[in-house]
N, C-alpha and C positions, 0 to 999 in steps of 0.2 A: 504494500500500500504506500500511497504518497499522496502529496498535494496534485490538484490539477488547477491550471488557468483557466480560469473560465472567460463569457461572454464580453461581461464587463472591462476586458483586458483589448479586445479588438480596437484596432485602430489606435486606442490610447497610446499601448506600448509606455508607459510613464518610466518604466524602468528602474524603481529602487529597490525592483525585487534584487534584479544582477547584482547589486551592489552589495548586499548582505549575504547570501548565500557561500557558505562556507567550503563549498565543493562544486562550486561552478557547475551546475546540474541546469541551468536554464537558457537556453539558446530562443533566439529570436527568430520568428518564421516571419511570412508574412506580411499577414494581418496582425498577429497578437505574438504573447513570448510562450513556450512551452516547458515544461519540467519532464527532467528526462529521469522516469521510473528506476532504473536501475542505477542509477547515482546517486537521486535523491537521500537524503538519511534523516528525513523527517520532523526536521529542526524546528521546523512553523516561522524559523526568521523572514520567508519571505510575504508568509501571510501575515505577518504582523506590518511588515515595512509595505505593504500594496496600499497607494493611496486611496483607489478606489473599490478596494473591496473584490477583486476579481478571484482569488485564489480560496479556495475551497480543498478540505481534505476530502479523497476521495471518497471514503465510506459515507462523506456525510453531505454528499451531492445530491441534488433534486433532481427527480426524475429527466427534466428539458436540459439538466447540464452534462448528462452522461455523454452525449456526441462528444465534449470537449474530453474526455478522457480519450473515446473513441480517434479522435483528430491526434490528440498529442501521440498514440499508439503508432498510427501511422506518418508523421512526422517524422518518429526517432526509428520507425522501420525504415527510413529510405534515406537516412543518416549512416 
């Protein structure tokens, strides 16, 4: 499990997740930044530093935010 970016990160891209993130696990696509699953290590530092709120942990995703897991999956498959 990890965090995922969600909706509210489109476009925005504000980026002080990258800035905190201990293990550089978040690469930029894009439209929005993505968190790469097997690097992640769960820290919550970049949900706390999103200004607007986009990063959600994944178990505790609403139904309409699961695509953004789905997206970052394939994202970091074609990495």
């Amino acid at each position: 499990m990890s965090f995922v970016i969600t909706a509210d990160c489109i476009d925005e891209k504000a980026g002080e997740c990258l800035e905190v993130c201990p293990v550089d696990c978040i690469e930029e696509g894009h439209d929005q930044y993505y968190i790469n699953p097997r690097i992640c290590i769960d820290c919550g530092a970049c949900e706390v530093a999103c200004p607007v709120a986009a990063i959600a942990w994944e178990d505790e995703l609403r139904e309409d935010e699961k695509i953004y897991l789905e997206k970052a999956i394939q994202f970091f498959k074609n990495h």
